[in-house]
C-alpha atoms as one frame of an Amber mdcrd trajectory, in Angstrom:
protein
 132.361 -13.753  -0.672 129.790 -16.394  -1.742 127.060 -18.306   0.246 125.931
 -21.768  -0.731 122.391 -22.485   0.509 121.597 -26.552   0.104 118.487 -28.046
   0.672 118.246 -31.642   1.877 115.028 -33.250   2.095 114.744 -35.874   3.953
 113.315 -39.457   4.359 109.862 -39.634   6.777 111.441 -39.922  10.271 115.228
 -39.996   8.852 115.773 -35.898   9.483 117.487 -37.134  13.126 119.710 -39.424
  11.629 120.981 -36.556   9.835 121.041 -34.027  11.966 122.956 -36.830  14.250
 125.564 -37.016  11.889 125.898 -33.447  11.287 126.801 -33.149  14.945 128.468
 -35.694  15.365 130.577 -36.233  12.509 130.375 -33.705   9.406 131.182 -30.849
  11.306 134.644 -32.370  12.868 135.263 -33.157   9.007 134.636 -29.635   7.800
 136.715 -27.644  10.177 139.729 -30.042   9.138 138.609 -29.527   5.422 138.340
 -25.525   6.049 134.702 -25.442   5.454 132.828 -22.446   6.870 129.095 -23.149
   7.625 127.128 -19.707   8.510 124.037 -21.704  10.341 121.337 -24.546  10.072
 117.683 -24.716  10.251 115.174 -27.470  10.161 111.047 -26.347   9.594 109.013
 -25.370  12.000 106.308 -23.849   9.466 106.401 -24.490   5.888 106.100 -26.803
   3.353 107.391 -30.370   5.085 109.097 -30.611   8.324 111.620 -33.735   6.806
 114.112 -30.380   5.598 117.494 -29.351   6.715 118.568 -25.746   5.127 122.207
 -24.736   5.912 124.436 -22.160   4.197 127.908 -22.353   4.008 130.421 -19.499
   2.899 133.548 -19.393   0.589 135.847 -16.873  -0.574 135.141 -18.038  -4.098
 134.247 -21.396  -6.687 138.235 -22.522  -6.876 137.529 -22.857  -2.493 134.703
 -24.279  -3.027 135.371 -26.939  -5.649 138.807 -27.838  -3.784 137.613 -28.026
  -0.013 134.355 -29.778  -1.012 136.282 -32.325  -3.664 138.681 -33.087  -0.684
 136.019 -33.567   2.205 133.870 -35.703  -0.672 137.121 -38.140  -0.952 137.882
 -37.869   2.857 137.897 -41.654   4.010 136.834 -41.048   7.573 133.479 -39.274
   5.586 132.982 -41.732   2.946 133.166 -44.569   5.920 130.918 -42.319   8.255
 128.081 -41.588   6.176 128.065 -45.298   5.101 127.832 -46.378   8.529 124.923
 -43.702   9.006 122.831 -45.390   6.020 123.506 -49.228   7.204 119.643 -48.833
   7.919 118.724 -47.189   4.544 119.192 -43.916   2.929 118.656 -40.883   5.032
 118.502 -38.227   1.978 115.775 -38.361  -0.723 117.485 -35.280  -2.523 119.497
 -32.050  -2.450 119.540 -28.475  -3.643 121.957 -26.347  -3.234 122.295 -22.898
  -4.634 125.605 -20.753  -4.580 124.348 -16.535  -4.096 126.497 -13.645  -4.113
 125.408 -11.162  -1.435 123.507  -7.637  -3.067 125.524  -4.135  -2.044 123.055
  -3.714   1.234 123.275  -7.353   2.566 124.372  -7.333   6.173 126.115 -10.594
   4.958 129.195  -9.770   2.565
C-alpha cells in the first residue's frame, strides 16, 4: 500500500474556493474514479494558513497513474474546476509526495 501526501498552497483568501470544490465536486468524481482519500487538513499553526494537505492511498503506481490519468481527462472535472477559476486561479502550486508506510506504521 502507498500514501500520496499533496500539498496545495493556495491563493490569499482562495483556500474556500477550494475546499468548496473539494466538497462539492472532487470528491463525487473520485469515488466514481476509485480514488481513496485517507483525510484532509487545512493549518491551524504553521507556516501559512492558505494550505490544504490531504493523503490519498493506492494499492500501487499502475492505480495510481490509471485512476488519476482518468479523473484528470474526466469532462465533468475538467468543466468543474474551470467553472471554479472563472474568477482567477485558486492554486499557486502543488506538492505531492508518494510514501510507503515503515514495518511499525499503524497505516499499512
Amino acid at each position: 500500500m502507498l500514501h500520496e501526501l499533496r500539498i496545495y498552497r493556495c491563493l490569499p483568501s482562495r483556500l474556500p474556493n477550494l475546499l468548496k470544490r473539494f466538497e462539492q465536486v472532487t470528491l463525487k468524481l473520485w469515488d466514481k474514479h476509485g480514488i481513496r482519500q485517507i483525510g484532509f487538513w487545512t493549518v491551524v499553526v504553521g507556516e501559512s494558513n492558505h494550505d490544504l494537505f490531504y493523503m490519498l492511498e493506492w494499492e500501487n503506481l499502475a492505480e495510481r497513474e490509471r485512476k488519476w490519468a482518468a479523473f484528470g481527462a474526466d469532462p465533468e472535472w475538467i468543466a468543474a474546476r474551470s467553472e471554479s477559476e472563472r474568477d482567477g486561479p485558486i492554486v499557486a502550486s502543488i506538492s505531492n509526495q508518494i510514501l510507503a508506510p515503515t514495518g511499525f506504521s499503524r497505516l499499512r
